[in-house]
N, C-alpha and C positions, 0 to 999 in steps of 0.2 A: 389569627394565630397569636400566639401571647408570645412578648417581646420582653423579654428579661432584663436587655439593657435600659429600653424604655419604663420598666417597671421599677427599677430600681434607680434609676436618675428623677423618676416622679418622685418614692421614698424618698431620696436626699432632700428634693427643694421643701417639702411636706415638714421633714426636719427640720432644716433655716428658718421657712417660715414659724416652726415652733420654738425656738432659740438656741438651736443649736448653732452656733457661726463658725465656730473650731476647725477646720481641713482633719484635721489630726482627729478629732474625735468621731466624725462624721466619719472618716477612712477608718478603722477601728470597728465601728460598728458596721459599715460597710465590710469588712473581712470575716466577722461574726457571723453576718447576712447569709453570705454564699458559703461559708463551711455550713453553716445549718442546712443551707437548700442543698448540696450535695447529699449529705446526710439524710436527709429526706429524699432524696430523688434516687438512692440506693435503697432506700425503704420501700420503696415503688410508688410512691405519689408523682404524680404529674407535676412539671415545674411550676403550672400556676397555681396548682394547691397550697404546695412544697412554699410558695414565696408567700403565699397569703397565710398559712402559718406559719413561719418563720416571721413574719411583718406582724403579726398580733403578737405572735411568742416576745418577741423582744418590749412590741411598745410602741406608743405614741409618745411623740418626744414631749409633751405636757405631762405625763407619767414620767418618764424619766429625766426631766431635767433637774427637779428639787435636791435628787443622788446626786447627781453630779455636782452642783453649786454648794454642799453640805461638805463635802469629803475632797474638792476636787478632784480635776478631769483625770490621770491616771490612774489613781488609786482606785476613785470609780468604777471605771472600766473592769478594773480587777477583782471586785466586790462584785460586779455586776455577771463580770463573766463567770463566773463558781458556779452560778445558778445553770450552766450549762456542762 
């Protein structure tokens, strides 16, 4: 059975290990996370779907770290989030 919190605390460390070290930033997109998977899981996909698109949709944090470092971390986020 697929563990959401387990899948989503793998997501974070996946993040650090990619440079994200920020609480703030990581929590951010972690809130992004689970409003998309709601959103999706109202759509009718299964929440392991639902997470593994939402986990591509956004990014691997080697994909999105160059945003962030160019414009800094909030601004980022806010450029970032539009796209949603």
């Amino acid at each position: 059975m697929f563990d959401l919190e387990h899948a989503i605390a793998e997501w974070r460390r996946q993040m650090i290990a990619g440079g994200f070290k920020s609480s703030d930033v990581l929590d951010e997109l972690e809130n992004h996370l689970r409003e998309d998977l709601e959103r999706r899981e109202r759509a009718g996909l299964t929440l392991e779907l639902a997470f593994e698109n939402s986990t591509q949709q956004i990014g691997t944090a080697e994909l999105l770290k160059p945003g962030f470092g160019k414009i800094g971390r909030l601004s980022a986020w806010s450029e970032y989030a539009k796209h949603f």
